[in-house]
Structures are given as C-alpha cells and as structure tokens.
C-alpha positions as CSV (number, residue, x, y, z in Angstrom):
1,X,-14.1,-27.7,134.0
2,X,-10.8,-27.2,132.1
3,X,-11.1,-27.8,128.4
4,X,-7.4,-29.0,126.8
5,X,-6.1,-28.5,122.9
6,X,-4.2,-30.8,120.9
7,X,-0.6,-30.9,121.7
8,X,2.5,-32.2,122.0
9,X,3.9,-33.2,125.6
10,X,5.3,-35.7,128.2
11,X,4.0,-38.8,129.3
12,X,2.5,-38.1,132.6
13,X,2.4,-40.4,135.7
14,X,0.7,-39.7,138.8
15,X,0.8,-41.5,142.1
16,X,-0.8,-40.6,145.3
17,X,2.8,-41.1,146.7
18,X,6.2,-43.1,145.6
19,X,5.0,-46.1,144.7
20,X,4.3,-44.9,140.9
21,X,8.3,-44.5,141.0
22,X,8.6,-48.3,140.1
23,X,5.9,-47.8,137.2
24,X,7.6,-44.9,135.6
25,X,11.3,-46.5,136.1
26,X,10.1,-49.8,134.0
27,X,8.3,-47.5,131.5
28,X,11.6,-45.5,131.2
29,X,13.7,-48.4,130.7
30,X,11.6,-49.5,127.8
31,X,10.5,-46.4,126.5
32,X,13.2,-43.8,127.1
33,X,13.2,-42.1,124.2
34,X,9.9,-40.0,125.2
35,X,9.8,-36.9,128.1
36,X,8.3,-37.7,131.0
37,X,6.5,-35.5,133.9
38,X,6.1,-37.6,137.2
39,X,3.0,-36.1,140.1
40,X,3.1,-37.4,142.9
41,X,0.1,-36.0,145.6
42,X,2.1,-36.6,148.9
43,X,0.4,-34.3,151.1
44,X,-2.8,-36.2,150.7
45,X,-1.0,-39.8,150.7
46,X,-2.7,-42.7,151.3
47,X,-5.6,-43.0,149.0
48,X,-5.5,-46.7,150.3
49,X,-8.0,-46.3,152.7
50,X,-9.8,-43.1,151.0
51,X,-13.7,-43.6,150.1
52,X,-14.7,-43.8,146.1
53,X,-15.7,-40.3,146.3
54,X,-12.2,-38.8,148.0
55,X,-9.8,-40.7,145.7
56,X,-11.9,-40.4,142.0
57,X,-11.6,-36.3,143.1
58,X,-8.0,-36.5,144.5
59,X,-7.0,-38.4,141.1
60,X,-9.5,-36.3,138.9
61,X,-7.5,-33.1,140.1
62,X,-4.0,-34.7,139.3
63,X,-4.9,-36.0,135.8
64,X,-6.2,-32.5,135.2
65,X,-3.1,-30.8,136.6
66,X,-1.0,-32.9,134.3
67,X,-3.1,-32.1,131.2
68,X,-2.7,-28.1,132.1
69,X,0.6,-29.0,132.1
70,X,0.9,-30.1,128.4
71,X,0.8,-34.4,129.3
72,X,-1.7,-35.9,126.0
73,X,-1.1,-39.2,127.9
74,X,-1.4,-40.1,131.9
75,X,-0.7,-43.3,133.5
76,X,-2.1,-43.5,136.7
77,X,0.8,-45.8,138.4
78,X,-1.2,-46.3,141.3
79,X,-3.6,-49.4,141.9
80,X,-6.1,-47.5,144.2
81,X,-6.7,-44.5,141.5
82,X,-7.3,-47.3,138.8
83,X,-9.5,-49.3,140.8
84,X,-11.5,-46.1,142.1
85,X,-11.2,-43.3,139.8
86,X,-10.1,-44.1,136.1
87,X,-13.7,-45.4,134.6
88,X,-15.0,-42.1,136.4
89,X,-12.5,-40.4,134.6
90,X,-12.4,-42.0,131.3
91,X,-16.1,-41.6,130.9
92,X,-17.2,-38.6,132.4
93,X,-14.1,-36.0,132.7
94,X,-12.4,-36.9,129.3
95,X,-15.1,-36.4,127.0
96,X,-15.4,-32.7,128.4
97,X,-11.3,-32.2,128.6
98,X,-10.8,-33.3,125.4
99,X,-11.9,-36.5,123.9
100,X,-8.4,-37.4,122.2
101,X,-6.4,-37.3,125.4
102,X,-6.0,-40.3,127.7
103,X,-5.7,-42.1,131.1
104,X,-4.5,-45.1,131.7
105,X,-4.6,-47.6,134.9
106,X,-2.3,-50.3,136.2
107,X,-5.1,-53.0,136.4
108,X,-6.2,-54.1,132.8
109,X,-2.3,-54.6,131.7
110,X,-1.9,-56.5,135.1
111,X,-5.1,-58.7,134.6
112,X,-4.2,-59.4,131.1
113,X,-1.1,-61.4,131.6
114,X,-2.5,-64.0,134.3
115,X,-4.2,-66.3,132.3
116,X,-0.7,-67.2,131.1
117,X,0.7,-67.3,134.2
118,X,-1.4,-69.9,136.4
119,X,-1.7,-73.2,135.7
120,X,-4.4,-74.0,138.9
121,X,-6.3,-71.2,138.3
122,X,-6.0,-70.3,141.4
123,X,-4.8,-66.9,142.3
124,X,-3.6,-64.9,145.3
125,X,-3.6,-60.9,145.5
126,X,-1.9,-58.8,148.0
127,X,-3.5,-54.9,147.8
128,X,-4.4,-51.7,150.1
129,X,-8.1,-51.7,151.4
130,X,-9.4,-49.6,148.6
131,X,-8.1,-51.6,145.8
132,X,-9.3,-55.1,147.9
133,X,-12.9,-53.6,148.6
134,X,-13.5,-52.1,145.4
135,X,-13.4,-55.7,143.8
136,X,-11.6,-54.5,140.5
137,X,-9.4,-56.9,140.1
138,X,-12.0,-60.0,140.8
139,X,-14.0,-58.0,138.4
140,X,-11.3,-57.5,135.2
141,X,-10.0,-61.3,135.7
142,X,-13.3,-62.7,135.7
143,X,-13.5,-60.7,132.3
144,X,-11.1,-62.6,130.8
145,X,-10.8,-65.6,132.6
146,X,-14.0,-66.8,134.1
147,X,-12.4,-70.0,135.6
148,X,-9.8,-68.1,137.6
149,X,-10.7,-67.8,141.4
150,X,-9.0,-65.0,143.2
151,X,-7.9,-65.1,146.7
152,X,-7.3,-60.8,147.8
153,X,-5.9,-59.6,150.9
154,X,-5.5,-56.3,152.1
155,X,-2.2,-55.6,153.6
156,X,-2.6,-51.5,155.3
157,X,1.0,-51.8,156.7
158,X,2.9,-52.9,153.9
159,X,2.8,-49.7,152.5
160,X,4.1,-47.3,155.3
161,X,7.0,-49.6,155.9
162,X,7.7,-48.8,152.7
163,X,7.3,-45.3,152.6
164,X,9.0,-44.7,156.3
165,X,12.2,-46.7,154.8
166,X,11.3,-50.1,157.2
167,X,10.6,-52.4,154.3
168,X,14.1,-54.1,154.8
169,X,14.1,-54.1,158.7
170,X,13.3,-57.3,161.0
171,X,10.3,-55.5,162.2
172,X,8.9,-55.6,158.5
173,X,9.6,-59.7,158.5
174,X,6.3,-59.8,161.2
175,X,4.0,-57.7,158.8
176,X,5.1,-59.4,155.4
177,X,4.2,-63.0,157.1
178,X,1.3,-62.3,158.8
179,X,-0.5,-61.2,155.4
180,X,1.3,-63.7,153.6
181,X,-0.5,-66.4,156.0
182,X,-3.8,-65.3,155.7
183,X,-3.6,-65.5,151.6
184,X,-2.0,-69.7,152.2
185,X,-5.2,-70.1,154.5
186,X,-7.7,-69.2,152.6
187,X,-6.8,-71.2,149.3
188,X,-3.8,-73.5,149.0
189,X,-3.8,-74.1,145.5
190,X,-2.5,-70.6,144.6
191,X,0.5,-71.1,142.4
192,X,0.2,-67.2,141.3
193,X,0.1,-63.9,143.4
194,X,0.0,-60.5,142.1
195,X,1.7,-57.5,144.0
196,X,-1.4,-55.1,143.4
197,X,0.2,-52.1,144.7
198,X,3.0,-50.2,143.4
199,X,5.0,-49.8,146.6
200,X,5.1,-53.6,147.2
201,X,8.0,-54.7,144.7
202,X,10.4,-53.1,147.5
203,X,8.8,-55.8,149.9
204,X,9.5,-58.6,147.2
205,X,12.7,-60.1,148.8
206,X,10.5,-60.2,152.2
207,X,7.4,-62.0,150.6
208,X,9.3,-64.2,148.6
209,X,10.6,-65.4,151.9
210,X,7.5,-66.6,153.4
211,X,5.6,-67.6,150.2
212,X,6.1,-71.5,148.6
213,X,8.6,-71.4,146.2
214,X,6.8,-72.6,143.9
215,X,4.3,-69.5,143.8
216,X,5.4,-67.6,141.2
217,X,4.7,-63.2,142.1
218,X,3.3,-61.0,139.1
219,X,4.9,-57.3,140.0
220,X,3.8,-54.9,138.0
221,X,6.4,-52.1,135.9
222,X,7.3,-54.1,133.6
223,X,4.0,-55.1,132.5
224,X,2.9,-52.0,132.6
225,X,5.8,-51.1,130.7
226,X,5.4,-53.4,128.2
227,X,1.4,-52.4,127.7
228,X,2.4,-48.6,127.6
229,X,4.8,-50.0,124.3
230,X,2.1,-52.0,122.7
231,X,-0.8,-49.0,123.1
232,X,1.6,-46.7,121.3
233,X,2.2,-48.7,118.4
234,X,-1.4,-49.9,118.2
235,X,-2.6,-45.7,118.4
236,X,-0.1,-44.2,116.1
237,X,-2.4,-40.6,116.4
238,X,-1.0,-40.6,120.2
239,X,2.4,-41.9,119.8
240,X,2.8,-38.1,117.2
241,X,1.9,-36.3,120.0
242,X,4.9,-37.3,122.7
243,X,7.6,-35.4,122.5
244,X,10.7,-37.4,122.3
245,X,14.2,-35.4,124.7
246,X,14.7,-38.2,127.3
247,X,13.8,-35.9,130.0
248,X,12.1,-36.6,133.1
249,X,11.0,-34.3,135.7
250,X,8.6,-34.4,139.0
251,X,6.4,-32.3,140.6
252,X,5.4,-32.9,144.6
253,X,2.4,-31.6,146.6
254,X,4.7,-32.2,149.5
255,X,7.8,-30.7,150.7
256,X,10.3,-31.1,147.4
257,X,13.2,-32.1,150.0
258,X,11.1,-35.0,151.5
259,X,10.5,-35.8,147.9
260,X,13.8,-36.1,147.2
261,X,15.1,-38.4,150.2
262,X,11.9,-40.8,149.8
263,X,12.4,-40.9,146.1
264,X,16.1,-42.0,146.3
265,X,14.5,-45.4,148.2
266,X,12.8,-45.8,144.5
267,X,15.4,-43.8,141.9
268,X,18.9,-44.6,141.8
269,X,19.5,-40.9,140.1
270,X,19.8,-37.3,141.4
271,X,16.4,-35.4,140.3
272,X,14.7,-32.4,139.9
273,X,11.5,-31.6,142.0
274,X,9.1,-28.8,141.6
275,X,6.5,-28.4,144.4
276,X,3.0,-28.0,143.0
277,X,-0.4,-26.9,144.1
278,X,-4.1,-28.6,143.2
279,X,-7.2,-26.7,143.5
C-alpha cells in the first residue's frame, strides 16, 4: 500500500458518478479560493446497489488515486462511499497512507443539522439501497438525537433518471411519487426529509410536488459546504496545506466526452476532463 508525504494540493472530491457535482459546486461557491481536483468512477457507477466489500474497495482506490495525485484533503460527495467505505478508510487505510491526510463523508455534516430542523421529531429519508441498508444514517442521528425516529426509503430509480437526463420528464412524475408515497405511509408526522443522495437535488422541483408543503427537504451541498468551511478553520495544520489558484479540474474513469455532456446537466461551465485509470 501507497505511503503519501506532506504536501500541498487540491481539495479532492470523488463520486462514483455526477452526483458529487452538486457537492463540489456548493463547496466552490463558498470556498473558491482553494484548487480543486474532481474523480468521478463512471465506468463502475452505481455503487448504490454494490455490497460493503465492492464499494469500501472501489472508494479505497479513488481516495488513493487522489492522494497520488497531490489532494491532502478528500471529500467523498457521495452518500453510499460514506455510509460504506469511509470508517474502513479512516481507520484502517489512513493510518498506513499517511496519518495527517484526510477523508471526509457527506453523512456526519448532514446528520448534524437535523436536530434544528424538526420540530416532531419525526424524520423522512429518501437514499439508494446501499445507503438505506447500511443503517448509517439511523445510526449517526440516533448519536446525536436519540428521540429522532427516522423513516428511510430506498428510491433505485431516482438516480438513473437523473443520470440518463429524465429527471424533468412526465415519466419521472410516476417514480418521484411512488417513493414519495411509501415515506407518507409509513409515518405521517414527518415534517423533515433529507435528500440522502447527491444526484436527488435535480429531482427537487419533482419531490416537492408530491410532498406536504409543510415538509421542509434537507439537500445536502450547502451543508456540506458549510462543514468543509468550519473543519478548516477549526484544523488550521490542513487549511496550510491547500493550495489556493481557483482552479478546478476532473478526471473520469469513463469516456471524457460522456463526462462532459452528463456533467453539463450538473455544471453550468465549460470544463476540462482528463480520463484516468485505477488499479
């Protein structure tokens, strides 16, 4: 296993496809003073529905990657890497890498905010399969808030409609409802539902359609966003090492021109894509 020096870098985000676009786009709107090197694994996308095993190894090899690559910082903007591969990761590939670098997930910061936002304590989530099965958000909000019951409901199609441009079709209306149904049936006292994966903020006209309107929905860049600020001024010894240009670029393990088309669904900006290959 790679070991990694000291040194001054980019942030690096990783996704296991687009959805980490809408982490990275918050992060850049607050932060954009710092470089930033976006991975995204799109020839192995979806890690939704990828055993514990498949996606800690898939997300262990992009982490990596982006530590070769000079990052002393990854987020991973992707709610099935956090939920299945970050402790791994934090605990047992760090320490060997190097045990000043760091990875960071999209659930904690998520979790963090919902005390504030629910006044029933009663709360909805909408995720992929691996994110809803591995229990991590149950787990981090019964952390924190013990009284907080939590509602989860894998959604499978919600993400391909995103990802195959469908998200603002009729055809998408059928999908959005039907999951939004079976999260009203099985508690009605949710007044707060978090969107627990980072394609689903392109869905958000959709769902706010068929939920109450009284519901309010957590999505989750600018939390993240705001949690990215707060870590670097609370670990000053990390904040040094960022390099500051403004610069952001992206690296695919897909084809760089399907890159670019899906991307523009996320970015509003002409980028520059670099095809990449993991071991």
């Amino acid at each position: 296993m790679a070991q990694f020096p000291n040194q001054s870098g980019p942030i690096g985000v990783f996704d296991s496809g687009y959805g980490g676009l809408t982490i990275l786009s918050e992060i850049r709107k607050r932060l954009p003073m710092y470089d930033y090197l976006y991975l995204g694994d799109n020839a192995r996308t979806p890690y939704g529905t990828r055993s514990f095993d498949v996606v800690y190894e898939y997300t262990r090899q992009c982490a990596e990657k982006l530590f070769e690559l000079g990052c002393p910082l990854v987020i991973l903007g992707c709610n099935t890497a956090s939920a299945k591969a970050l402790k791994s990761i934090q605990m047992t590939d760090l320490p060997v890498w190097n045990p000043e670098r760091r990875v960071l997930g999209v659930i904690r910061p998520t979790v963090e905010q919902i005390g504030d936002c629910t006044r029933t304590r009663h709360v909805g989530l909408f995720a992929t399969i691996g994110t809803v099965q591995s229990e991590s958000y149950p787990i981090e909000i019964h952390k924190l808030f013990p009284d907080i019951k939590i509602s989860c409901v894998a959604c499978p199609l919600w993400v391909p409609l995103v990802e195959n441009s469908e998200y603002d079709s009729e055809g998408a209306d059928y999908f959005v409802k039907k999951y939004v149904d079976q999260l009203l049936a099985m508690d009605k006292e949710i007044d707060t539902v978090i969107l627990g994966c980072t394609h689903y903020p392109l869905l958000l006209p959709k769902i706010r359609k068929y939920l109450p309107a009284h519901i309010r929905i957590i999505s989750q860049g600018a939390i993240v966003a705001a949690s990215l600020e707060d870590y670097l001024r609370r670990h000053q010894s990390m904040e040094t090492l960022l390099t500051r240009g403004g610069s952001c670029q992206f690296l695919t393990t897909e084809s760089v021109e399907k890159f670019k088309r899906s991307a523009s669904i996320f970015l509003s900006e002409e980028i520059s894509v670099s095809h990449i290959q993991l071991n």
